[in-house]
VOPAGU-2260 file (C-alpha; in pm, 1 decimal, decimal comma):
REM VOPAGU-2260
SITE   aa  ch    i         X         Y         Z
SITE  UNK   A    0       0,0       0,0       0,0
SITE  UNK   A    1     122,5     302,4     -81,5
SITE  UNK   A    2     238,0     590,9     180,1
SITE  UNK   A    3      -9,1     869,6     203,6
SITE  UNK   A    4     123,5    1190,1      78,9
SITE  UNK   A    5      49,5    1588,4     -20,5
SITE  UNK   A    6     218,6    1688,6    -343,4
SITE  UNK   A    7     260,6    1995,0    -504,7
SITE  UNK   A    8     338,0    2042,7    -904,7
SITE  UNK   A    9     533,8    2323,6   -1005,6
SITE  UNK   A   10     537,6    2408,0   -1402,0
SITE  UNK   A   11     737,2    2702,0   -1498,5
SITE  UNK   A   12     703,3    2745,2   -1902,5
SITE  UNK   A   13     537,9    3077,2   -1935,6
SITE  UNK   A   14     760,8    3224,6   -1638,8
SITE  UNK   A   15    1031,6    3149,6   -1854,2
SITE  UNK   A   16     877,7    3284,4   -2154,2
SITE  UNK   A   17     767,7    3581,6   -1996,9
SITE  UNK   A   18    1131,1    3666,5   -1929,4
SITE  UNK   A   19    1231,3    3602,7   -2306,1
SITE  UNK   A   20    1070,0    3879,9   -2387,6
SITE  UNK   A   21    1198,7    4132,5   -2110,8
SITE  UNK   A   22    1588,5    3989,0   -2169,9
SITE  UNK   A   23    1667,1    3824,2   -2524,0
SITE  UNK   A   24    1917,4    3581,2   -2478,6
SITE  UNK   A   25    2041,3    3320,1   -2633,2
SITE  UNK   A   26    1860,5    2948,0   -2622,7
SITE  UNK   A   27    2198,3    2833,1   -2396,4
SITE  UNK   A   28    2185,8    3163,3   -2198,4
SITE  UNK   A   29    1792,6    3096,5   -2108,8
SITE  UNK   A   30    1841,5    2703,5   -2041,4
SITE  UNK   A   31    2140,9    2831,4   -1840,3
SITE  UNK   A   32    1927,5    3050,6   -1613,0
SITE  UNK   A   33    1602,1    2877,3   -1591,0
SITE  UNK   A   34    1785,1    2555,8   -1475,9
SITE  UNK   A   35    1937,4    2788,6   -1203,5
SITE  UNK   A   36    1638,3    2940,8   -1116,5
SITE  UNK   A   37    1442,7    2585,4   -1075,5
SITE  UNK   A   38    1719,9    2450,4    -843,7
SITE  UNK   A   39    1674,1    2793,7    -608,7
SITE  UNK   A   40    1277,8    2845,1    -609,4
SITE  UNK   A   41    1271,5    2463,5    -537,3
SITE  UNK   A   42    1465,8    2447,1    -230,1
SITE  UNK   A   43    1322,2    2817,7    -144,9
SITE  UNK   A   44     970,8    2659,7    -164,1
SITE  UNK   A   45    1114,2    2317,9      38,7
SITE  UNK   A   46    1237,0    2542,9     307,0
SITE  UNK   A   47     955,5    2706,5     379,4
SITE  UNK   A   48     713,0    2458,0     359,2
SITE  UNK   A   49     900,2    2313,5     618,1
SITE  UNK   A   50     898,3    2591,0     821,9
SITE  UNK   A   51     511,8    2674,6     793,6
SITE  UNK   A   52     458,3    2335,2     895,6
SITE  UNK   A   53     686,2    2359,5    1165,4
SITE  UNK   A   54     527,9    2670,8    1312,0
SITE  UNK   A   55     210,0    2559,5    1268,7
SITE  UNK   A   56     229,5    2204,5    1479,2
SITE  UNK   A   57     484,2    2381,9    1740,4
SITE  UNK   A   58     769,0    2139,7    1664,1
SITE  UNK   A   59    1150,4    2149,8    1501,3
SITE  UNK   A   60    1198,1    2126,9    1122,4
SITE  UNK   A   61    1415,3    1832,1    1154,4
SITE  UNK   A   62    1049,7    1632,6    1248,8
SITE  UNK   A   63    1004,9    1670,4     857,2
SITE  UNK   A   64    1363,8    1654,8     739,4
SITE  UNK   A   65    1298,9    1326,7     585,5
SITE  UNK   A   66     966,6    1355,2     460,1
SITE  UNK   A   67     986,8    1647,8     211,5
SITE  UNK   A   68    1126,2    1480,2    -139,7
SITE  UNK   A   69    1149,3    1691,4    -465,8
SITE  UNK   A   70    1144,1    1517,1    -841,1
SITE  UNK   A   71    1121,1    1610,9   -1194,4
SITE  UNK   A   72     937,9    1487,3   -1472,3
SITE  UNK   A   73     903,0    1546,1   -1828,1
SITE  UNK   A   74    1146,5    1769,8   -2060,9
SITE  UNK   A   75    1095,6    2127,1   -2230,2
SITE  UNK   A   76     746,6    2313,0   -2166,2
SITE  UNK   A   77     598,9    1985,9   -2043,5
SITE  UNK   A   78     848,5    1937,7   -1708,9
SITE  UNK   A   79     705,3    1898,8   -1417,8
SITE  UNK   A   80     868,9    1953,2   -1051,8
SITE  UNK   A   81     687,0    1780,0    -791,2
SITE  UNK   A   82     783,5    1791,1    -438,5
SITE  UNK   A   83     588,0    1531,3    -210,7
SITE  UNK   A   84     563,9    1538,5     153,0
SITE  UNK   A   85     510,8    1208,5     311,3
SITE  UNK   A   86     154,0    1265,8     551,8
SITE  UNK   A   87     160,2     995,4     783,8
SITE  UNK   A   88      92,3    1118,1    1139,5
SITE  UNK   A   89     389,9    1240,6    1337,1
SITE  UNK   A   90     436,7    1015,5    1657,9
SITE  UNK   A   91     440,5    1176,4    1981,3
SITE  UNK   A   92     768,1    1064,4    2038,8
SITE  UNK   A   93     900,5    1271,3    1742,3
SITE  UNK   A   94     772,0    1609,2    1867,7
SITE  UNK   A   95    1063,0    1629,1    2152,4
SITE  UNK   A   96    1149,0    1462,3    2425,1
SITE  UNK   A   97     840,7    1240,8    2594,6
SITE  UNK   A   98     832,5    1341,5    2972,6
SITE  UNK   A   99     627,1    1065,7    3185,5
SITE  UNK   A  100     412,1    1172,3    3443,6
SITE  UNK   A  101     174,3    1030,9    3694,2
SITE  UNK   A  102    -132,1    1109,2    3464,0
SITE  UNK   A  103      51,8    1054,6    3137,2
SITE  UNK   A  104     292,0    1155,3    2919,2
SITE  UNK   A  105     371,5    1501,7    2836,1
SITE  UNK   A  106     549,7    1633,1    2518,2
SITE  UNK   A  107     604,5    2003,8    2505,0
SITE  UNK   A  108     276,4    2162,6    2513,2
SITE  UNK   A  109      85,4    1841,2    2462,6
SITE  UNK   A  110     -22,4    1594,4    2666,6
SITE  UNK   A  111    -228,3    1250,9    2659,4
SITE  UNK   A  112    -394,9    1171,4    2932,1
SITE  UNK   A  113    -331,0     768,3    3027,6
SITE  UNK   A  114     -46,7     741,5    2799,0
SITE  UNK   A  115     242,2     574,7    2893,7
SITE  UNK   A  116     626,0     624,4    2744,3
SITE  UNK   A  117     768,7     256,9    2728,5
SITE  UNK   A  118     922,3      -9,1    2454,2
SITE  UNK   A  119     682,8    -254,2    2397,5
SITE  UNK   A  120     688,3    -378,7    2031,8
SITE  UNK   A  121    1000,8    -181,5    1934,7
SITE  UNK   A  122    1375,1    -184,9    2056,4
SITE  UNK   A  123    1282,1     240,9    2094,0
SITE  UNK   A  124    1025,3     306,8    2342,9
SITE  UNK   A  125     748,3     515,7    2163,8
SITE  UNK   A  126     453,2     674,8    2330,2
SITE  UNK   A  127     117,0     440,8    2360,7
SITE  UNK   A  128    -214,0     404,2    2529,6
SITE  UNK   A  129    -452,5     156,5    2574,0
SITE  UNK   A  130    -750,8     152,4    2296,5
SITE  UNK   A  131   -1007,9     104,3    2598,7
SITE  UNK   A  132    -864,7     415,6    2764,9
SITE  UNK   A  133    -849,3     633,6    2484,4
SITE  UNK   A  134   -1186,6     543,9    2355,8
SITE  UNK   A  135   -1300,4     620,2    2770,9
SITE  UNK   A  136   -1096,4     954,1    2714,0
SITE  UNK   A  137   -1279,1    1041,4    2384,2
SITE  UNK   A  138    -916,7    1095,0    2283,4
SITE  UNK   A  139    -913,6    1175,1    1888,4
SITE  UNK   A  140    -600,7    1022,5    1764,7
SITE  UNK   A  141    -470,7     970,0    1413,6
SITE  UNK   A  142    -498,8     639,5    1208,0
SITE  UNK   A  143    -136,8     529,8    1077,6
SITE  UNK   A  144    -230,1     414,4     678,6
SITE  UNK   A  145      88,6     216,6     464,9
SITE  UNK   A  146     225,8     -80,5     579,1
SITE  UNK   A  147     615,4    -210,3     703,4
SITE  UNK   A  148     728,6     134,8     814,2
SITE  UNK   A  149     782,0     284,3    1191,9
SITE  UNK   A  150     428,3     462,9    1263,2
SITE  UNK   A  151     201,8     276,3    1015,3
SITE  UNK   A  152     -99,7      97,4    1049,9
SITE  UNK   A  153      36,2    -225,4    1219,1
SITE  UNK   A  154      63,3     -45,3    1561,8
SITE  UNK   A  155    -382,8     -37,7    1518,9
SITE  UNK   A  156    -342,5    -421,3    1523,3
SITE  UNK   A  157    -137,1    -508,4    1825,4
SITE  UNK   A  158    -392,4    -706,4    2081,0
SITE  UNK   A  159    -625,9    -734,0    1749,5
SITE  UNK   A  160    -760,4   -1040,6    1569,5
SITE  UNK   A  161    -432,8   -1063,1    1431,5
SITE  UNK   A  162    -215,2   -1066,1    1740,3
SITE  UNK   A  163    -158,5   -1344,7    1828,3
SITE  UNK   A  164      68,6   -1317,5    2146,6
SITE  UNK   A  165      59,4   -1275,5    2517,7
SITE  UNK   A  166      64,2    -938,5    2478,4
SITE  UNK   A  167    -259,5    -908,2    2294,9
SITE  UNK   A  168    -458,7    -886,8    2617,4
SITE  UNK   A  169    -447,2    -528,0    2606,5
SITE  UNK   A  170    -437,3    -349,9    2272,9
SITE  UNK   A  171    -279,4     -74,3    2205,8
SITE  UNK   A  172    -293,5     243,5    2041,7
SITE  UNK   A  173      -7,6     454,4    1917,2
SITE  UNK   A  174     -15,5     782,0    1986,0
SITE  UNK   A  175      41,5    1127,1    1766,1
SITE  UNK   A  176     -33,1    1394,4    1586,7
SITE  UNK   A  177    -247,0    1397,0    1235,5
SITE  UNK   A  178     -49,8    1596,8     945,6
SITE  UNK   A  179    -194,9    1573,1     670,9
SITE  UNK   A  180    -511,2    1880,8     659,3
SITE  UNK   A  181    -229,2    2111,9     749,0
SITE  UNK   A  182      11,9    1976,7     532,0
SITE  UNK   A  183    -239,5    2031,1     229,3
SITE  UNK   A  184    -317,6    2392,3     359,4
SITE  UNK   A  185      17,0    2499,9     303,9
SITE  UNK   A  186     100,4    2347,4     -11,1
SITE  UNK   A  187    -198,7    2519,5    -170,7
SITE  UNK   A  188     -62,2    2887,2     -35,6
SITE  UNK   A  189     264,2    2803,2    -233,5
SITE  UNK   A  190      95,4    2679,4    -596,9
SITE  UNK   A  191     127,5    3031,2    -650,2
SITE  UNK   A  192     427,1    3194,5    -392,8
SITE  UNK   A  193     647,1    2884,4    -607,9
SITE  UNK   A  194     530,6    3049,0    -918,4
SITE  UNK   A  195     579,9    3455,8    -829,1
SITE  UNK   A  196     910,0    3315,7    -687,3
SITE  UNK   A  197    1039,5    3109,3    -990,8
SITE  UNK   A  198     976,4    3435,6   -1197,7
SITE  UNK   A  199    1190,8    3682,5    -938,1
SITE  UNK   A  200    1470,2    3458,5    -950,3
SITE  UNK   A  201    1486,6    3348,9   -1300,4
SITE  UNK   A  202    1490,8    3753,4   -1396,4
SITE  UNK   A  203    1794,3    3800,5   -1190,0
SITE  UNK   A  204    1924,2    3481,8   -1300,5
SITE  UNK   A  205    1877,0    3589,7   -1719,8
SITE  UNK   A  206    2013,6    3925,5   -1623,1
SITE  UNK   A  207    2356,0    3744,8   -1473,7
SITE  UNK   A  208    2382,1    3517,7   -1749,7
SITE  UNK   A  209    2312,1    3793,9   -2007,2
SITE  UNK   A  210    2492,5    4081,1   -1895,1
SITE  UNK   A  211    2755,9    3981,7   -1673,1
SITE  UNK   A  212    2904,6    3615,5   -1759,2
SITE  UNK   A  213    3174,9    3588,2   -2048,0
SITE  UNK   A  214    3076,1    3481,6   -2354,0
């Protein structure tokens, strides 16, 4: 099954035909630039979407260091740049450090009530609670979807059907944050900041290449 993810697709053809027309320059001189220009807007747009979603869920950048990938497809008027973030709800555990109290566990400015900080199906502990008590709490947690990877859907199914061990007395839940409505928020603000951006820097870019650079 395939991860669960929030892409954005970034096509810059007019932008770079638009600035054709304000500097003439040569086809090598405008291939020179735009390619230039793609390689800064992209990380500009990668750096900040990591940093609005960063602000917005309270937590460091490096929680999302791993999930933001950027790709290209097609060639000419037709490429696409599409950079994916991976939407899977970010464990408690991964929003700092897990502090263990008498009525649960506390991470920064959240806590779960009845949670408990422990390794239990993992060589890392990882912050859990018991389905019965979060369903008692009303608690409103996030559902893990993919399969095989840290975080995913296999943590819903320890003390399930399909658990077959001791430890299946008590199922458990896994315990985090959902990503993925925010995540899609902020890519949509930067369809068109990626755009107005690519266009800034590809002008300064041309102008470099055209007026500046030896022949």
């Amino acid at each position: 099954m395939a991860v669960p993810g929030v892409s954005l697709e970034l096509n810059f053809a007019q932008q770079i035909a638009r600035a054709n027309l304000v500097i003439q320059a040569t086809p090598a001189q405008l291939q020179k630039a735009a390619v230039r220009a793609q390689r800064k807007t992209l990380q500009w747009v990668r750096t900040r979407i990591a940093r609005e979603m960063a602000q917005a869920l309270g937590v460091s950048q490096k929680a999302f260091k791993h999930r933001l990938s950027i790709s290209t497809l097609g060639k000419g008027s037709e490429q696409v740049h599409i950079l994916w973030f991976g939407s899977l709800p970010l464990s408690a555990d991964a929003l700092g450090r897990p502090r263990q109290t008498r009525k649960g566990v506390t991470v920064g400015r959240r806590s779960w009530k009845g949670a408990f900080y422990r390794s239990v199906y993992n060589p890392e502990p990882n912050v859990w609670i018991r389905a019965s008590r979060a369903a008692d709490l009303g608690l409103d947690l996030p559902t893990w979807g993919g399969s095989g990877r840290p975080g995913d859907g296999k943590f819903l199914d320890h003390g399930g059907p399909n658990d077959s061990s001791q430890r299946g007395r008590f199922p458990l839940r896994r315990v985090g944050v959902a990503v993925e409505q925010q995540a899609a928020e902020i890519f949509r603000r930067f369809e068109r900041r990626g755009q107005d951006r690519f266009e800034s820097v590809l002008e300064q870019e041309l102008n470099y290449v055209v007026n500046h650079e030896r022949k």
